[in-house]
C-alpha atoms as an extended CHARMM CRD file, in Angstrom:
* protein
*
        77  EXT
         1         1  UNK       CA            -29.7530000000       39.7600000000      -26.4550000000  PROA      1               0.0000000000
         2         2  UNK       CA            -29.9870000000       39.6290000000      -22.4130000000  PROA      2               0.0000000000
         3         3  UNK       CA            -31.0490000000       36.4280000000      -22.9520000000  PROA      3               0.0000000000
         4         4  UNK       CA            -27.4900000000       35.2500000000      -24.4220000000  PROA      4               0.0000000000
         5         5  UNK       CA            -26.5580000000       37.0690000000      -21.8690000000  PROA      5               0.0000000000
         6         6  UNK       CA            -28.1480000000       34.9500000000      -19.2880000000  PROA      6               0.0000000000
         7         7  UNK       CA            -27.0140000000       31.6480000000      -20.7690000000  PROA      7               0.0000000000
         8         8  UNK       CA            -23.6630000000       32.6560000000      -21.2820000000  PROA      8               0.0000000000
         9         9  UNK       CA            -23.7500000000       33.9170000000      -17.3080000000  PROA      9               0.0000000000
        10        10  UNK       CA            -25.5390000000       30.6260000000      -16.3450000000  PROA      10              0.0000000000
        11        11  UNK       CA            -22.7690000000       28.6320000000      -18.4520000000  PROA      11              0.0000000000
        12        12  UNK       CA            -19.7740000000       30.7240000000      -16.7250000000  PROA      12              0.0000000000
        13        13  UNK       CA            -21.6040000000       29.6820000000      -13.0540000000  PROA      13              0.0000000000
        14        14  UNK       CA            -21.6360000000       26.2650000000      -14.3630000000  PROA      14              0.0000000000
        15        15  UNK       CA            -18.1070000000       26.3750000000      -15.5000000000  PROA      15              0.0000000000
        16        16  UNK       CA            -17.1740000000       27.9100000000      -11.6860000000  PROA      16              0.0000000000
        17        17  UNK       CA            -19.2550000000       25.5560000000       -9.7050000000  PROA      17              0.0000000000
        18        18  UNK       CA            -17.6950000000       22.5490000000      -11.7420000000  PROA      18              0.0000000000
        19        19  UNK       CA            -13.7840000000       23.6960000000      -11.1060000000  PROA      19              0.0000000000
        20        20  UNK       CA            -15.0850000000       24.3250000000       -7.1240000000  PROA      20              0.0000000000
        21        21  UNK       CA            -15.9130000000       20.6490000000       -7.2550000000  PROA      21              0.0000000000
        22        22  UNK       CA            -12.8660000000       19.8540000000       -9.0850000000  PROA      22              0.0000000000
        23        23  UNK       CA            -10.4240000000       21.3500000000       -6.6440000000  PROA      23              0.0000000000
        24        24  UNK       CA            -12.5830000000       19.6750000000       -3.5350000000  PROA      24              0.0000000000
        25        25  UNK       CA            -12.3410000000       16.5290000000       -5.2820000000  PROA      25              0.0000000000
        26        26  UNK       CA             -8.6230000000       16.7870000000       -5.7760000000  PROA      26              0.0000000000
        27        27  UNK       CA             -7.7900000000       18.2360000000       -2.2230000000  PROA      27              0.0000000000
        28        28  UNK       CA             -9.4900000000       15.1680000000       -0.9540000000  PROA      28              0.0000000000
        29        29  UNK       CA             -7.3820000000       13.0600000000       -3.1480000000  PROA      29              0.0000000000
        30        30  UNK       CA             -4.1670000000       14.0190000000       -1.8840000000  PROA      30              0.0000000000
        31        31  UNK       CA             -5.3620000000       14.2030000000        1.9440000000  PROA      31              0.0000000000
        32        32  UNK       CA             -6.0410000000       10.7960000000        0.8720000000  PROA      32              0.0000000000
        33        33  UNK       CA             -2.8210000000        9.6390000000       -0.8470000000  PROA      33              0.0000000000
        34        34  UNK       CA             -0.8980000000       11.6310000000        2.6240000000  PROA      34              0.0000000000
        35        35  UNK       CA             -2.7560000000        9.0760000000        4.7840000000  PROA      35              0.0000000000
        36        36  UNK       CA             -1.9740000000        6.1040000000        1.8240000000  PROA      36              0.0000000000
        37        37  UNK       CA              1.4950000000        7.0240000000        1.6740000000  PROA      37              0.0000000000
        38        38  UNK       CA              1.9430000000        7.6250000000        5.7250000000  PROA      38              0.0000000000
        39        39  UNK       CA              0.1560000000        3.8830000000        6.2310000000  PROA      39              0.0000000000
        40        40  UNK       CA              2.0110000000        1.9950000000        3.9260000000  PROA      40              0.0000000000
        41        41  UNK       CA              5.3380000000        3.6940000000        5.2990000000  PROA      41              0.0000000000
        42        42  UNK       CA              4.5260000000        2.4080000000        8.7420000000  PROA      42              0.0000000000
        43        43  UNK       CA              3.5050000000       -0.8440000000        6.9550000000  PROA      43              0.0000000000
        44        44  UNK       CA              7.1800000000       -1.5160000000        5.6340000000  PROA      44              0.0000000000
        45        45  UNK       CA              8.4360000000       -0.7030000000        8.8210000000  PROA      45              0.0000000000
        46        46  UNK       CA              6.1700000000       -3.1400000000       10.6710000000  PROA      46              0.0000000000
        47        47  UNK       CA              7.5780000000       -5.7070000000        8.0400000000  PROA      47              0.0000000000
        48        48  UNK       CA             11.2470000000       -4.5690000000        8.2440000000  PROA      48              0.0000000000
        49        49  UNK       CA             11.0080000000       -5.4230000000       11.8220000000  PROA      49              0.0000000000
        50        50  UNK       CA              9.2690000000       -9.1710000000       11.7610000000  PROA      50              0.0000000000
        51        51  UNK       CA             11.5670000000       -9.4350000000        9.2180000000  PROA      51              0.0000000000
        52        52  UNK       CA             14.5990000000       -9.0560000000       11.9770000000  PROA      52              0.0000000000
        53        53  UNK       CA             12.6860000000      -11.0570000000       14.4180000000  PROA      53              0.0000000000
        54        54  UNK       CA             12.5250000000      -13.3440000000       12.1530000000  PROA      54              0.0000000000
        55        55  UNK       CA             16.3440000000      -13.3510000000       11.1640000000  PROA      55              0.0000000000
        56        56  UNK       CA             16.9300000000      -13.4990000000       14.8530000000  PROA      56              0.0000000000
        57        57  UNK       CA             14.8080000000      -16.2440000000       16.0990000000  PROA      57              0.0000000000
        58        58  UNK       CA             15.9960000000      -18.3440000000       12.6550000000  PROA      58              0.0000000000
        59        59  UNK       CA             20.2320000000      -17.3320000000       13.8390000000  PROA      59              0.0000000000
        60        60  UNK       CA             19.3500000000      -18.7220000000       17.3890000000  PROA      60              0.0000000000
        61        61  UNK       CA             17.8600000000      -22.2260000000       16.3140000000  PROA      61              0.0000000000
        62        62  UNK       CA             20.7030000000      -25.1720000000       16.5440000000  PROA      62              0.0000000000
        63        63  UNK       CA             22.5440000000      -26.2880000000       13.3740000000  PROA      63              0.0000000000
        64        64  UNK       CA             20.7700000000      -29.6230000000       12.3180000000  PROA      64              0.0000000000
        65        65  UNK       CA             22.5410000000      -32.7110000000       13.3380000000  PROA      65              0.0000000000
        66        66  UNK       CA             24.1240000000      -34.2370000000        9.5860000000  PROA      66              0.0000000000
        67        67  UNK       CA             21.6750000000      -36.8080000000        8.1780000000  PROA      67              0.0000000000
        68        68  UNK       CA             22.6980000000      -40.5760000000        9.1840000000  PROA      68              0.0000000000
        69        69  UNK       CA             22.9940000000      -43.0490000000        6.0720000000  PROA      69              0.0000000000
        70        70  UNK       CA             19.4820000000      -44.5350000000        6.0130000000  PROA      70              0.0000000000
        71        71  UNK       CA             19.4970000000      -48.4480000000        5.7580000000  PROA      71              0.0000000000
        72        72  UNK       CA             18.4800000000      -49.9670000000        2.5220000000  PROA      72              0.0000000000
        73        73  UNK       CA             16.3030000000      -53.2660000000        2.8260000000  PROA      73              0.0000000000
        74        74  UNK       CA             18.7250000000      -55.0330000000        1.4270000000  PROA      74              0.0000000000
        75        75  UNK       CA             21.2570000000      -54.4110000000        4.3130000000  PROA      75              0.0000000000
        76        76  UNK       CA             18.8170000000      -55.0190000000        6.7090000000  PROA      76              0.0000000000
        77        77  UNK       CA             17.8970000000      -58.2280000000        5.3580000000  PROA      77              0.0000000000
């Protein structure tokens, strides 16, 4: 009988030690998906700004002069 005992206390420490490293594992997970989340925000805002410089440097170029008839061969002949 102790000896069930002991088996079923061994399975329960099992059981305990097993949801410890369950709860470490997931505590890690969302430090981790925090620093994911906080990276990729400052990641869209690095993009959201090239994106303006971008805009701003493509606003400030001159309009392209309109495209002159090209000559044929047979006009030039």
């Amino acid at each position: 009988m102790s000896s069930e005992f002991q088996q079923l206390a061994d399975k329960v420490a099992q059981l305990a030690r097993l949801a410890q490293s369950l709860r470490d594992e997931n505590a890690e997970l969302r430090r981790n998906v925090k620093t994911l989340t906080e990276d990729n925000a400052q990641l869209n805002q690095r993009i959201d700004e090239a994106f303006q410089r971008v805009a701003v440097a493509l606003a400030e170029l001159p309009e392209p002069a309109p495209a002159e008839p090209a000559e044929t061969t047979e006009e030039a002949a």
